[in-house]
C-alpha positions, 0 to 999 in steps of 0.5 A: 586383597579383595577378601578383607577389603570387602570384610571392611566394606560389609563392618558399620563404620564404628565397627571400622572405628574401633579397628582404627583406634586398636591399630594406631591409625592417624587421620581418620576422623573425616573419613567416610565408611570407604576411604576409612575401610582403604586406609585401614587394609592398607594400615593393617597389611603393613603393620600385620606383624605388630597387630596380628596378635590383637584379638579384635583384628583376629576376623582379619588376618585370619581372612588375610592368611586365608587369600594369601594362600588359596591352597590349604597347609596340607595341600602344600604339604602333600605337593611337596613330599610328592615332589621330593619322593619324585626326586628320590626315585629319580636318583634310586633309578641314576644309581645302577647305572652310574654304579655300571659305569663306574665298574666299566670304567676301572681296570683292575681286579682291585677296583672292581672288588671295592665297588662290587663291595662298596655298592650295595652300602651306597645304594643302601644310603641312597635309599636312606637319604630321601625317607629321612629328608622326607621326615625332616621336611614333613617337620618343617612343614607342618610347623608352619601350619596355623594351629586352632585359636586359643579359648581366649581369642575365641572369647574376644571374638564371641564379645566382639560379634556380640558388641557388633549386634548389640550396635546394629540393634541400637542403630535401628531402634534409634532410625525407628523414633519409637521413643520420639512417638512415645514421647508425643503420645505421652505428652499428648494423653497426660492433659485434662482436655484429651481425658474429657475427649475420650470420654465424649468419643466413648459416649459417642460411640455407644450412641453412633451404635444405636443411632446410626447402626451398621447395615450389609451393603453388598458382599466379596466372593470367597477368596483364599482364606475365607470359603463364604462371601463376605459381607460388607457393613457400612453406616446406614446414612439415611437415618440422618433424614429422620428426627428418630437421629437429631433428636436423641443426638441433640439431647446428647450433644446438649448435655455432654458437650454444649451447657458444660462448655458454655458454663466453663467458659463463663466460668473460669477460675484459672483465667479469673485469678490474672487481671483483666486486659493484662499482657500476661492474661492474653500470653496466656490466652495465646499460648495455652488456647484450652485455658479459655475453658476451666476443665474443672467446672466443665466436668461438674457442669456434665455430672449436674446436667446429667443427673437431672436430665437422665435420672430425674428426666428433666425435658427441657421445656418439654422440647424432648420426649422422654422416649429420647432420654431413656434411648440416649440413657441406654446408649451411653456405656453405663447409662448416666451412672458412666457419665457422672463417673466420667464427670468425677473422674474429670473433675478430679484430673483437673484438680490434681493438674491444678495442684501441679502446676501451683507447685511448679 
């Protein structure tokens, strides 16, 4: 019927599958979500007197005794005691005058003397006869009404709505990849290369402030959250015309990023331990691009560079102003002491890979 049928339809298929694998159902495995949920509500209509007792099928034969009758039992039963008591009156009301011809029809004193006496018992019968089938009928009738379920069907049925949400939640957490991502970003922040670029974006970041800070270009009219206009900020390009900007940046870019680079790179104790122009040394060259470069020495390049330019204000050849060091000193978070902790914290991240990767 169309209630159970659409109750299959709206079940997920392992829902359908465990119904298939309660009830017996052969062949069902290459079925798809409808022609498993059409063979499973003809299955379960036929075999109803085997199943109907399975608390995992009670939603369904509960819907199918539901569409089977669309009058409730007690409708039913008001319908029929209607009737009855109809067919009572109609017989209460036939009595007299089947009692009248009966009297016209005798013609003795005699018989007439035993009707007069007999007919007030019988119309005493007849009044009887209905009240009692009435009760005996109301009996019958009601024993065919469903009584409520047992606190043990109604426990099955609680475990089984708890397993359906349980299933659909672990469905969307599996259609959402969040642990495929978390895996990624996992693997992506566990390396001494993306510690030693967050570093520098966090020193970059503090220099952009004082560099290259944000200025009001234009503002929105109030709109339904806010009753002012709101400003719009953007970073002020212009700067990059000036040598107030190129040279603290040049400074900075030389001692975070470029001297350590060039000095880890000519430096390399991973690299050094394989023979020169061997094919594993190129394999390694190849797969792993980032070994070209020691982290380690990169990082104690950084701290040595640091101190001496930043708190010891070596210029370079006077190439820098110390105006440039004490504003690129002061950007940084942490001045120069946020960079040798940076440096150290780096340093000791590429040792401990380092020891990793010699046990494995």
């Amino acid at each position: 019927m169309a209630s159970t049928t659409s109750y299959l339809n709206n079940l997920l298929k392992t829902d359908l599958t465990e119904f298939a694998e309660t009830s017996n159902l052969t062949d069902y495995v290459g079925l798809r979500k409808a022609e498993l949920a059409e063979r499973l509500d003809d299955h379960l209509k036929r075999n109803a007197t085997t199943y109907s007792k399975e608390p995992r099928l009670s939603e369904y034969y509960r819907r199918l005794g539901a569409s089977s009758s669309s009058r409730s039992p007690i409708k039913r039963i008001a319908e029929k005691v209607s009737d009855v008591v109809k067919s009572d009156d109609d017989i209460a009301v036939n009595a007299p005058t089947t009692a009248r011809k009966s009297r016209r029809k005798t013609r003795s004193p005699t018989d007439e003397e035993t009707t007069d006496t007999e007919g007030p018992s019988a119309i005493a019968s007849l009044i009887k006869t209905p009240v009692q089938e009435i009760s005996r009928r109301t009996s019958i009738l009601a024993s065919n009404v469903p009584l409520p379920p047992s606190p043990a069907v109604v426990t099955d049925a609680i475990d089984a709505q708890t397993r359906r949400i349980r299933t659909s939640i672990s469905h969307a957490y599996e259609r959402t990849q969040i642990q495929e991502y978390s895996d990624s970003v996992r693997e992506t922040l566990s390396s001494t290369v993306t510690i030693n670029v967050l570093a520098i974006l966090l020193e970059a970041f503090g220099l952009r402030t004082q560099l290259m800070p944000f200025k009001p270009v234009t503002s929105l009219p109030p709109t339904f959250f806010t009753s002012e206009p709101t400003k719009v900020y953007l970073p002020d390009l212009f700067v990059l015309l000036n040598t107030s900007f190129w040279a603290p940046f040049t400074l900075w870019l030389m001692t975070t990023l470029l001297l350590p680079a060039i000095a880890s790179y000519f430096i390399n104790l991973p690299l050094a331990q394989l023979p020169s122009h061997s094919p594993a040394r190129r394999t390694s060259m190849k797969t792993n691009p980032h070994i070209m470069f020691d982290p380690f020495v990169f990082n104690i390049t950084k701290g040595l560079v640091a101190y001496m330019v930043y708190a010891l204000h070596f210029q370079f050849v006077e190439f820098f102003k110390n105006a440039d060091i004490a504003l690129v000193n002061t950007s940084v978070p942490g001045g120069y002491h946020g960079m040798l902790i940076s440096s150290g914290i780096g340093a000791a991240v590429s040792l401990y890979e380092a020891v990793l990767k010699k046990h494995h």
